[in-house]
C-alpha positions as CSV (number, residue, x, y, z in Angstrom):
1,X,17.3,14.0,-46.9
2,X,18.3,10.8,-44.2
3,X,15.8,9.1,-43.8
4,X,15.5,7.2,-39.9
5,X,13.0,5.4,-37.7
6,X,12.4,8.7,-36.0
7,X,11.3,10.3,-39.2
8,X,8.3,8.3,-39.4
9,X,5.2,8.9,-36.5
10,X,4.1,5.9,-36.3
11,X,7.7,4.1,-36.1
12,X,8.8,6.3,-33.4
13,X,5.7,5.7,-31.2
14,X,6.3,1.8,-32.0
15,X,9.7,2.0,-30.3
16,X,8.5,4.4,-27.7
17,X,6.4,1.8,-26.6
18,X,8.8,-0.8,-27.0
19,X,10.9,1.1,-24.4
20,X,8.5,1.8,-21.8
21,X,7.5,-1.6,-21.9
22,X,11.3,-2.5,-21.4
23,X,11.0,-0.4,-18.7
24,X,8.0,-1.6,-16.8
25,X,9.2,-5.1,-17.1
26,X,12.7,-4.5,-15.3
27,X,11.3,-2.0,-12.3
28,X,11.0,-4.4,-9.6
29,X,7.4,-4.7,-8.2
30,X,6.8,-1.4,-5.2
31,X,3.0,-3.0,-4.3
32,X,2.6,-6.1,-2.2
33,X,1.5,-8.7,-3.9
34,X,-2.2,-9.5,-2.8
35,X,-1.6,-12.8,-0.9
36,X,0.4,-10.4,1.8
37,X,-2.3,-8.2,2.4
38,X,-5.4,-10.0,2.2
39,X,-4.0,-11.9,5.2
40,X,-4.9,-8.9,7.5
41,X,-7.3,-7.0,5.7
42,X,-10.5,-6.2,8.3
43,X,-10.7,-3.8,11.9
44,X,-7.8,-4.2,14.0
45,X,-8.4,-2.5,17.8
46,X,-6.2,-1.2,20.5
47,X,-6.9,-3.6,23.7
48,X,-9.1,-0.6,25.2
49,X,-11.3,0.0,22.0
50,X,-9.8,3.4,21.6
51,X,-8.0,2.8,18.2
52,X,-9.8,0.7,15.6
53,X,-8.0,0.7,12.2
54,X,-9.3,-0.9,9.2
55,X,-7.5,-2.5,6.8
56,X,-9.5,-2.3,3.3
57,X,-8.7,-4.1,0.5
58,X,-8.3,-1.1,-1.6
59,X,-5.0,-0.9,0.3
60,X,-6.4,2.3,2.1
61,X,-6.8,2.4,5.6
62,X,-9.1,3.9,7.9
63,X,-8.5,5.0,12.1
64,X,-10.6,6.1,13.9
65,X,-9.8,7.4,17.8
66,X,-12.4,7.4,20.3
67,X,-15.4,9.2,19.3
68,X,-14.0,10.8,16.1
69,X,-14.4,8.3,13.2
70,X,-11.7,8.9,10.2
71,X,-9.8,9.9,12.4
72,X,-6.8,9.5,10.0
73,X,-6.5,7.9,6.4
74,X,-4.3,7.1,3.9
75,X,-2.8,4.1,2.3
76,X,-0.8,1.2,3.5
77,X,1.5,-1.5,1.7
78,X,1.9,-5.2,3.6
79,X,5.7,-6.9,2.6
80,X,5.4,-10.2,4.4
81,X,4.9,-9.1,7.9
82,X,5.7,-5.5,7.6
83,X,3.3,-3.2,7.1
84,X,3.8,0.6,5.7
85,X,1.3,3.8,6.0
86,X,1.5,7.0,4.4
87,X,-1.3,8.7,5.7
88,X,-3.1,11.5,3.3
89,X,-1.6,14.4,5.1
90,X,2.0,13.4,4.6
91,X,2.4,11.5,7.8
92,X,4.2,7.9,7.5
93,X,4.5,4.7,10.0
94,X,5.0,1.4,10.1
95,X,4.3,-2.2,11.8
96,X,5.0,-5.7,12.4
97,X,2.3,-8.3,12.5
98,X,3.9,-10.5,15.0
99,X,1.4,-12.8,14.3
100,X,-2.0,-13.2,12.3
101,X,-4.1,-11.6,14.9
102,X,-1.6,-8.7,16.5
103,X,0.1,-6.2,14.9
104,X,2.2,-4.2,16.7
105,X,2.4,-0.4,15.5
106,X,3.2,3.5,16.4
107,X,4.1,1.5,20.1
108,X,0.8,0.1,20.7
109,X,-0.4,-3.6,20.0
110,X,-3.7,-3.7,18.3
111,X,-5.4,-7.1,17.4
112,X,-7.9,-8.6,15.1
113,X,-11.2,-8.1,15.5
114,X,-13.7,-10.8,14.2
């Protein structure tokens, strides 16, 4: 009988772990670092008051339109001033902040509210 590393249990789950580690370490980084969106985490509102979306710092967001609170959710990613949503139906956008207190997104401007 040949004997290899894959013969023994506990060997084989050594180098299965030394793979996926392998792995993990190469795949470049999909979530923003936490610096990017920390920046604009908090209630950002359409000029009008219509549209308030919070940013949380779960990286999940909250809109709500009008009268109808969670209105739409879902999660968001920030990538220097770029900001993605995928909303929990399916639905995706994005934005730019064109500075720290507008963001620009879905063609309306929306702006920090302290």
């Amino acid at each position: 009988m040949m004997n290899n590393v894959f013969s023994h249990p506990a060997m084989a789950l050594v180098l299965a772990g030394s793979v996926l580690a392998a792995m993990a370490a190469a795949r470049p980084a999909l979530a923003a670092t936490p610096t990017d969106a920390s920046r604009y985490h908090g209630m950002w509102v359409t000029a009008d008051g219509h549209i308030r979306q919070e940013l949380l710092p779960s990286g999940r967001y909250d809109e709500a339109r009008g009268t109808r609170q969670s209105a739409y959710q879902g999660r968001y990613e920030v990538r220097g001033n770029r900001i993605a949503y995928w909303d929990d139906t399916g639905f995706t956008a994005d934005g730019v902040f064109v500075n720290p207190d507008e963001l620009h997104h879905g063609g309306m401007v929306f702006y920090r509210r302290k």
